[in-house]
C-alpha positions as CSV (number, residue, x, y, z in Angstrom):
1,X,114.5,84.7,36.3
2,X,112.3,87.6,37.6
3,X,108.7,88.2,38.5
4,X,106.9,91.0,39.6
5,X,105.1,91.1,43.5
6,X,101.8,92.3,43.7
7,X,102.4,96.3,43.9
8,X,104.4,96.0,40.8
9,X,107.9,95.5,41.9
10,X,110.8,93.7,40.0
11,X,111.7,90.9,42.0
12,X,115.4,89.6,40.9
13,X,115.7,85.6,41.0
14,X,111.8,84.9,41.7
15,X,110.2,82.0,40.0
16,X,106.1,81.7,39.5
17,X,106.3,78.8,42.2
18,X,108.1,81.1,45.0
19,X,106.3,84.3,44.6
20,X,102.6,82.8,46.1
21,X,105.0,81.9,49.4
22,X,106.7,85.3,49.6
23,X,103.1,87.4,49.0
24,X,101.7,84.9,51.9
25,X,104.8,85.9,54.4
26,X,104.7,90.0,53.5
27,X,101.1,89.8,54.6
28,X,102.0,87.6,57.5
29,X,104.1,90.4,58.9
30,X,101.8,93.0,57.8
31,X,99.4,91.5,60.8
32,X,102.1,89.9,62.5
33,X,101.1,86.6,62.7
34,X,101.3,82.5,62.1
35,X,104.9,82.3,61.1
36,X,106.5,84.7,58.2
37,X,109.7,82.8,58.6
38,X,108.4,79.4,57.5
39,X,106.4,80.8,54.2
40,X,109.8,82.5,53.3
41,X,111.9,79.4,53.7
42,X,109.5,78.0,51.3
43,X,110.0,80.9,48.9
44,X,113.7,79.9,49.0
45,X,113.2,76.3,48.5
46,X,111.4,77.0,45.4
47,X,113.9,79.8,44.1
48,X,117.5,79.7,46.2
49,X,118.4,83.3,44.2
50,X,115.2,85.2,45.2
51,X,117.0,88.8,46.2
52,X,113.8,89.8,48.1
53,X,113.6,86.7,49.6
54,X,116.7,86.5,51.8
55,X,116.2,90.2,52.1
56,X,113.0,89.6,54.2
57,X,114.4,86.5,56.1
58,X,117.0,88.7,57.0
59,X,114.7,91.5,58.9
60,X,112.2,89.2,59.8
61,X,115.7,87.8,62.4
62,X,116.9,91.8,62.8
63,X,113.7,93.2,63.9
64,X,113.1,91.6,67.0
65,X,116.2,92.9,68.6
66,X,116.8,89.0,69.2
67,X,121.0,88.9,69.2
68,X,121.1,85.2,68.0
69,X,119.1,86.8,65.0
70,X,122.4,88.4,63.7
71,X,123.9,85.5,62.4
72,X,121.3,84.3,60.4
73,X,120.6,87.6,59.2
74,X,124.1,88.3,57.7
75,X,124.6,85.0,55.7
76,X,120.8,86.4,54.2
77,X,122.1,90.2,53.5
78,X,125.2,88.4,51.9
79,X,123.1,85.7,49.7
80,X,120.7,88.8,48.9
81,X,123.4,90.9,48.2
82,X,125.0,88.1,45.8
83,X,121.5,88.2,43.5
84,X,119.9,91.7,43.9
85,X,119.5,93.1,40.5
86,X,117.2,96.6,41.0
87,X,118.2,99.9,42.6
88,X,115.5,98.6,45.5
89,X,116.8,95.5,45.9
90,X,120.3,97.1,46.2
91,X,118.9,99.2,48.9
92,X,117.4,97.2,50.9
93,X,120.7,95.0,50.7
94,X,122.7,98.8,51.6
95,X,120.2,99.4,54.9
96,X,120.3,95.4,56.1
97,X,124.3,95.9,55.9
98,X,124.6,98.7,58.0
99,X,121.9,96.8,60.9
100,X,123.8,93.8,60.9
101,X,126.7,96.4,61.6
102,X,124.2,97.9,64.5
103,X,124.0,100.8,62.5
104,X,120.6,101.9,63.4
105,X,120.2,105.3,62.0
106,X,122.1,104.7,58.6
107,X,119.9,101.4,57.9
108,X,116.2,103.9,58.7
109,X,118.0,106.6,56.1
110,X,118.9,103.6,53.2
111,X,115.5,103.2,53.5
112,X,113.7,105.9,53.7
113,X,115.2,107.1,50.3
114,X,113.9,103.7,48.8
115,X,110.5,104.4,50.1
116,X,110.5,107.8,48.6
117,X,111.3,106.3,45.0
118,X,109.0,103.7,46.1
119,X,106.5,104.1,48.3
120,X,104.3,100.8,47.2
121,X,107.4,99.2,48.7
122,X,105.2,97.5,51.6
123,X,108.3,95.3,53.6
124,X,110.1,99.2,52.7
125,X,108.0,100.9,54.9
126,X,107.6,98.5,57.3
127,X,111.0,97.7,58.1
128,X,111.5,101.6,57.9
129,X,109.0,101.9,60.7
130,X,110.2,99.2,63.0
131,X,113.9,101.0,62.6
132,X,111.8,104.1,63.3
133,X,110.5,102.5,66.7
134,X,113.7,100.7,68.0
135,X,115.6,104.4,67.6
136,X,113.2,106.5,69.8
137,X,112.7,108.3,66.2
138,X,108.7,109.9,66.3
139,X,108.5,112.2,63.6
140,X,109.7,109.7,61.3
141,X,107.0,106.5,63.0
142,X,104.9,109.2,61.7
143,X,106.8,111.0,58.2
144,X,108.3,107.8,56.5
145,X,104.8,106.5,56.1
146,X,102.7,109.8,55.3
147,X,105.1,110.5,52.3
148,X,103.9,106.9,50.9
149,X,100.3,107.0,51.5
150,X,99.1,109.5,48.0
151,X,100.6,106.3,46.4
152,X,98.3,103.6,48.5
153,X,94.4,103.0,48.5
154,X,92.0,100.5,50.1
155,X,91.6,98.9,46.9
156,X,95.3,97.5,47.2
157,X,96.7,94.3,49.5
158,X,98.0,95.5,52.6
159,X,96.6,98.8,52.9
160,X,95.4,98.4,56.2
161,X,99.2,97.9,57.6
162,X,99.9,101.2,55.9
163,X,97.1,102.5,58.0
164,X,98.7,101.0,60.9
165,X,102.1,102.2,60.5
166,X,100.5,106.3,60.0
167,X,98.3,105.4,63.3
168,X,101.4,105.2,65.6
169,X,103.1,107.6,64.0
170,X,100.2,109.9,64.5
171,X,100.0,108.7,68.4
172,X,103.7,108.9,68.9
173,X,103.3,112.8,67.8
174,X,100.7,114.0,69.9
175,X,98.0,113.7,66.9
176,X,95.3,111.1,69.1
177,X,92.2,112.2,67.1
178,X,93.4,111.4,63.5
179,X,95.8,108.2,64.8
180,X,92.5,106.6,66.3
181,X,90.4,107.0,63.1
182,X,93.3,105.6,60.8
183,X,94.1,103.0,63.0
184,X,90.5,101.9,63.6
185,X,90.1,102.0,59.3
186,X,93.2,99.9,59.6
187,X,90.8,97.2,62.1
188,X,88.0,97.5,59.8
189,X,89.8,96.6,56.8
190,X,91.8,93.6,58.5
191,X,90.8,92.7,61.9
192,X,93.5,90.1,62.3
193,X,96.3,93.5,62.1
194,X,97.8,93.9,65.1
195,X,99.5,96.8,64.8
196,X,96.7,98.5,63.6
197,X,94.9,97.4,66.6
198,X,97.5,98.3,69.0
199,X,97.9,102.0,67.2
200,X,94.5,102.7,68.9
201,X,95.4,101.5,71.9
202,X,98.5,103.5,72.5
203,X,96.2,106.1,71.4
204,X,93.2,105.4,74.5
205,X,96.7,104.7,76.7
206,X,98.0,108.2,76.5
207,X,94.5,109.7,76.9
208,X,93.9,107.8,79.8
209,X,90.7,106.2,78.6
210,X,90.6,103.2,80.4
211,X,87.2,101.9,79.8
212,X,87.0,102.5,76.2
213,X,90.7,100.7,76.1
214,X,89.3,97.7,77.6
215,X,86.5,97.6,75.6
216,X,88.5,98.3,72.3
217,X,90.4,95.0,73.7
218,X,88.3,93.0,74.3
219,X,85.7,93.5,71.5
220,X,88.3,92.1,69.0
221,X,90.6,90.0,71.2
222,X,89.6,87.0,68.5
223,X,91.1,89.5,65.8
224,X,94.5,90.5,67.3
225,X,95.2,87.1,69.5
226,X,95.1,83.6,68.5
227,X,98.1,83.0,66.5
228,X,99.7,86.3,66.5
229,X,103.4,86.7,67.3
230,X,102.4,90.3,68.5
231,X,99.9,89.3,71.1
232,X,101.9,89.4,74.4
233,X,102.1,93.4,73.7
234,X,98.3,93.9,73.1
235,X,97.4,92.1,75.8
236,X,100.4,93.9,77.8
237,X,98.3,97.4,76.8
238,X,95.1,95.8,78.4
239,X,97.0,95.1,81.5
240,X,97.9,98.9,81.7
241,X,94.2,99.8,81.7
242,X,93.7,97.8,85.1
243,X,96.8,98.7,86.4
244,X,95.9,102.4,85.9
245,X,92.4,101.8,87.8
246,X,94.0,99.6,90.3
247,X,92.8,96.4,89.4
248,X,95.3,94.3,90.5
249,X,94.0,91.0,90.4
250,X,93.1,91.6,86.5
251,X,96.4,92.5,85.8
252,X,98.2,89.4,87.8
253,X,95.4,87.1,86.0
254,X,96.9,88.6,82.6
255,X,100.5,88.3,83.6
256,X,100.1,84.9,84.8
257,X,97.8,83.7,81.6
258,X,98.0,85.7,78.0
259,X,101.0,87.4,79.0
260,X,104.0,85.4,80.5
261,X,102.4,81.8,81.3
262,X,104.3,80.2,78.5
263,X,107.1,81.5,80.0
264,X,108.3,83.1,76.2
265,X,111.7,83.4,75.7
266,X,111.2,86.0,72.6
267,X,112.7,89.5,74.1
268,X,110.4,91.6,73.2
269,X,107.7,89.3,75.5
270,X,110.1,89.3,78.1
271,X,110.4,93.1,77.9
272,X,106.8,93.4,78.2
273,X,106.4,90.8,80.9
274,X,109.3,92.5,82.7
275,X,107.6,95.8,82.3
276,X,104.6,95.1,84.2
277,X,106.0,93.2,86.6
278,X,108.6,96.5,87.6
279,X,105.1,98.7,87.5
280,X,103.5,96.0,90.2
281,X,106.9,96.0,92.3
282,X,106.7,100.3,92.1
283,X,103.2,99.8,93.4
284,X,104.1,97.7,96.3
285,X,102.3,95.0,94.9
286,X,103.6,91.5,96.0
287,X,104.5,89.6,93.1
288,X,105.4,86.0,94.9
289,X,108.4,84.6,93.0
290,X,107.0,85.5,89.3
291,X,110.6,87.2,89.2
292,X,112.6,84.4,89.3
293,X,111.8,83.1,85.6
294,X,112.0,86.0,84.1
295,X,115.5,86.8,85.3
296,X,116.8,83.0,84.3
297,X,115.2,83.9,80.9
298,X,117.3,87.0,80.8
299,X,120.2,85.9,82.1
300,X,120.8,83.8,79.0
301,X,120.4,86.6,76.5
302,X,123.5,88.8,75.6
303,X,123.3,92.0,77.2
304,X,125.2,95.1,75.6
305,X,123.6,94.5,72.4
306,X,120.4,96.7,72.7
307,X,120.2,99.4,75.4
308,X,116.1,99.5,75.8
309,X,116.6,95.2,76.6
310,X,118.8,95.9,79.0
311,X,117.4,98.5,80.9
312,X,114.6,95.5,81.5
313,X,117.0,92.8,82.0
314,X,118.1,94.9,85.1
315,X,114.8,95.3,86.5
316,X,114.2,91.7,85.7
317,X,117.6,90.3,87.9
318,X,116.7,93.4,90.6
319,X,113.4,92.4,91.3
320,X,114.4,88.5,91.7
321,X,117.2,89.7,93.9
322,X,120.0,89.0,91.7
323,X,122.0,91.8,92.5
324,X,125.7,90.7,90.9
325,X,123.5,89.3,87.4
326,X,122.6,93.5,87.1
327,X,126.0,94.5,88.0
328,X,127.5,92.3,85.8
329,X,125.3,93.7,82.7
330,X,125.8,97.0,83.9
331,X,129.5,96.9,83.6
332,X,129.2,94.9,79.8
333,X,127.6,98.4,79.1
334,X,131.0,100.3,79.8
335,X,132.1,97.7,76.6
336,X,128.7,98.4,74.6
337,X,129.7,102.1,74.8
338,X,133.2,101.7,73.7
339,X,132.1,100.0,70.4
340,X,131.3,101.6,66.7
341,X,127.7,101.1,66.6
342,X,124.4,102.7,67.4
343,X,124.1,101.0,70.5
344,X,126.5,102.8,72.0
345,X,124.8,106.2,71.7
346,X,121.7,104.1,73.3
347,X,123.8,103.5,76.5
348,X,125.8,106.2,77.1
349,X,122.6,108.6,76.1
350,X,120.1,106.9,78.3
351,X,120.3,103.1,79.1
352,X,123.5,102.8,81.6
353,X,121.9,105.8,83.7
354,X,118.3,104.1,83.5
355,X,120.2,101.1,84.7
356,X,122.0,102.2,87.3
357,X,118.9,103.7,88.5
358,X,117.2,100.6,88.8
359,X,119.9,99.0,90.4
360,X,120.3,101.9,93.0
361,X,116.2,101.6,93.4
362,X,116.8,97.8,94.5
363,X,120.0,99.3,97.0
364,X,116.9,101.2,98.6
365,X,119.2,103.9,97.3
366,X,116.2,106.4,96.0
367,X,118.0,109.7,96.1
368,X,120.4,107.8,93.4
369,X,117.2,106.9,92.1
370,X,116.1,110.3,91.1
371,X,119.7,112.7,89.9
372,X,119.9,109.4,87.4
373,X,116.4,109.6,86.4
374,X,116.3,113.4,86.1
375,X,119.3,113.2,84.0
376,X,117.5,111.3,81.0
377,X,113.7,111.7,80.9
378,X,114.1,114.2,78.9
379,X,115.7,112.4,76.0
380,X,114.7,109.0,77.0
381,X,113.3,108.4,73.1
382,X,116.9,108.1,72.8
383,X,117.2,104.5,73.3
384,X,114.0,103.4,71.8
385,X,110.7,102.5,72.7
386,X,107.6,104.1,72.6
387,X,106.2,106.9,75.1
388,X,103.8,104.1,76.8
389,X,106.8,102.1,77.4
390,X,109.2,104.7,78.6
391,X,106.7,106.1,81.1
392,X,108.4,102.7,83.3
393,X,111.2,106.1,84.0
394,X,108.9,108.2,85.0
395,X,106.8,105.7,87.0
396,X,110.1,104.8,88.8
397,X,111.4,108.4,89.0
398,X,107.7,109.4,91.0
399,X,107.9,106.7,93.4
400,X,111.3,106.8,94.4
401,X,110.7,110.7,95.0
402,X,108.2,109.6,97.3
403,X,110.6,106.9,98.9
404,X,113.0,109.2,99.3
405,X,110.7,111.6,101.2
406,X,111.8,114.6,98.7
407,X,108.4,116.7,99.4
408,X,108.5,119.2,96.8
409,X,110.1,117.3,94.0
410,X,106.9,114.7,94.8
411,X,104.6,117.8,94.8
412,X,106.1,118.8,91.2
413,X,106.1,115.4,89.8
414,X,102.7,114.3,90.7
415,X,101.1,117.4,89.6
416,X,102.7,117.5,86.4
417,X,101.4,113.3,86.2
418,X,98.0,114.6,87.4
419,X,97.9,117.3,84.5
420,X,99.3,114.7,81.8
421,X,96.2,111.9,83.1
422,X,94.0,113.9,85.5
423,X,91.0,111.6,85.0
424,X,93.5,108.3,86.1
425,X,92.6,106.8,89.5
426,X,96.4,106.5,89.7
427,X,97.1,110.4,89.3
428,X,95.3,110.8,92.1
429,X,96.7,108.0,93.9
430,X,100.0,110.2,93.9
431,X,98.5,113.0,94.7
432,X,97.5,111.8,97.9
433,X,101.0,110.0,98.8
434,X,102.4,113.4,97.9
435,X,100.2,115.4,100.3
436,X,100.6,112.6,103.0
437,X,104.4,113.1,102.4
438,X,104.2,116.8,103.3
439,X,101.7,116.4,106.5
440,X,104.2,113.7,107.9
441,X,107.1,116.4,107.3
């Protein structure tokens, strides 16, 4: 029994009742909203041998970086592997067994050569791009997806998430001008596309346009919110804008509301709640004991699996005062190094050292602080992220500089922030620690 999806794609044990539930969950993901995983569990109650099917349940539970998402995700790469019929299907089974292996970089080549033979291959390039995200890898966010686009319009379903995808890609490589107009085409086409939405405001973050971010927040919050499994990150990118222009209050109202007051328990929210909370601690900004549920959040999720969670899990048990929870996970990393996976280039590249930094920051230890820092912000992409997110090192590195009253590596640091965001009311906040640092010397 096949059927064909709506790009024209053979799809291997699909009957006419299933399909309608699988289209529904591929645009689900394509905005990141209301619930993927539920429309393909009715895909698969309608057609148990549907290849594609247990292909997408199994990277809707791999993409998350979630670790109790592995189990599930292998008995779906092994049902999908039992029925997959076409060289793509094959494919996508080759790239889901070598993530379930925490083979990182193999799974983003599988796929990028069946993206090249099939670059309508929407859940292809998607999955591609996530891999793409989770490795540090930006010429690819931007590459995988430009390669496919001569074979897309606006005339066909999901376009805009192929707008999306080029959008970051163009942001994560320095091209702001022609990542805001795609991305913004990508919002036009489907407001509800969060990624498409957030491309533009990665875009406004590394310019440092903080007005026009809030406003391009704000002026679709309705679009990008609601029932999106995404919004705790676009809402964590509005926060930034205040933070930048020292709005405090906005950004605690945010934490404490859209951000982290249903207390998720979905890593990648607790990575972004984390995030901002470190950014308030680096500040001096009191945070009350907002710490403490973050850290008994993290403190039930396996550390050693993905080196980018862990770096935040750290900062999450340091800033609640749980000193033996991060030198407990820092010593599981001397295991997650020892192992035959991708992670383990993560941690020993970038993620014990950014670790151990944090974890010296806490000791009050800031000349620790810094030779770890300096070590790895260079090739922090390494372990994943994007540049908005890794800028948490070089936040951390600046203001334990100042801490640790090292006058000219302050001087060099905040100039070099100042040049990078010279219009941010923060930049200058620097600055002006800096050239207290030296009059008190």
């Amino acid at each position: 029994m096949t059927m064909q999806d709506i790009t024209g794609h053979t799809l291997t044990g699909a009957g006419e009742t299933a399909l309608p539930y699988y289209e529904t969950a591929i645009a689900e993901l394509q905005c990141y909203r209301a619930d993927p995983v539920a429309s393909i569990d009715a895909a698969l109650a309608e057609s148990p041998d549907f290849a594609m099917a247990h292909a997408l349940k199994a990277w809707l539970h791999l993409l998350g970086t979630e670790p109790g998402g592995i189990s599930i995700a292998r008995a779906e790469h092994e049902a999908a592997a039992g029925t997959a019929a076409t060289d793509r299907e094959r494919g996508h089974v080759a790239a889901l067994g070598h993530l379930v292996e925490g083979r990182w970089h193999a799974a983003g080549r599988v796929l990028e050569d069946v993206t090249i033979t099939h670059p309508r291959d929407a859940l292809g390039l998607l999955a591609g791009h996530q891999i793409d995200f989770f490795t540090g890898h930006s010429r690819m966010l931007r590459d995988r997806i430009a390669r496919a686009l001569p074979a897309w319009d606006k005339s066909m379903p999901g376009y805009h998430s192929i707008l999306g995808m080029h959008a970051f890609g163009l942001e994560e490589t320095g091209d702001y001008a022609r990542a805001e107009a795609a991305g913004r085409q990508g919002v036009e086409l489907q407001p509800r596309d969060g990624w498409s939405q957030h491309a533009v405001a990665h875009v406004m973050e590394m310019q440092c346009r903080q007005s026009d971010g809030i406003a391009w927040m704000r002026g679709n919050a309705d679009g990008w919110s609601g029932d999106s499994f995404f919004q705790v990150h676009n809402w964590w990118h509005l926060a930034l804008y205040h933070l930048e222009m020292g709005d405090t209050p906005a950004v605690l109202a945010l934490f404490d509301n859209e951000i982290y007051g249903a207390k998720s328990g979905v890593v990648m929210d607790m990575v972004d709640a984390t995030a901002l909370l470190w950014r308030l601690t680096l500040h001096g900004v009191d945070v009350g004991d907002r710490w403490e549920s973050l850290a008994d959040s993290w403190a039930t999720v396996r550390s050693g699996f993905y080196a980018f969670n862990d770096a935040h899990a750290v900062m999450a048990f340091i800033g609640a005062g749980r000193r033996d929870a991060a030198l407990a996970l820092i010593a599981t990393q001397a295991e997650a190094m020892a192992r035959p996976n991708d992670n383990a280039g993560f941690t020993s590249d970038v993620g014990h050292a950014v670790a151990r930094a944090i974890l010296a920051f806490g000791d009050g230890d800031f000349e620790a602080t810094v030779r770890l820092l300096r070590q790895v912000r260079s090739i922090s992409n390494r372990f994943g992220g994007s540049h908005a997110q890794r800028d948490v090192i070089e936040l951390t590195l600046i203001e334990a500089s100042l801490r640790a009253g090292n006058e000219n590596l302050a001087r060099a640091l905040t100039a070099e922030r100042a040049d990078r965001r010279h219009d941010s009311p923060l930049s200058q906040l620097f600055l002006r620690r800096a050239d207290a640092l030296a009059t008190a010397t």
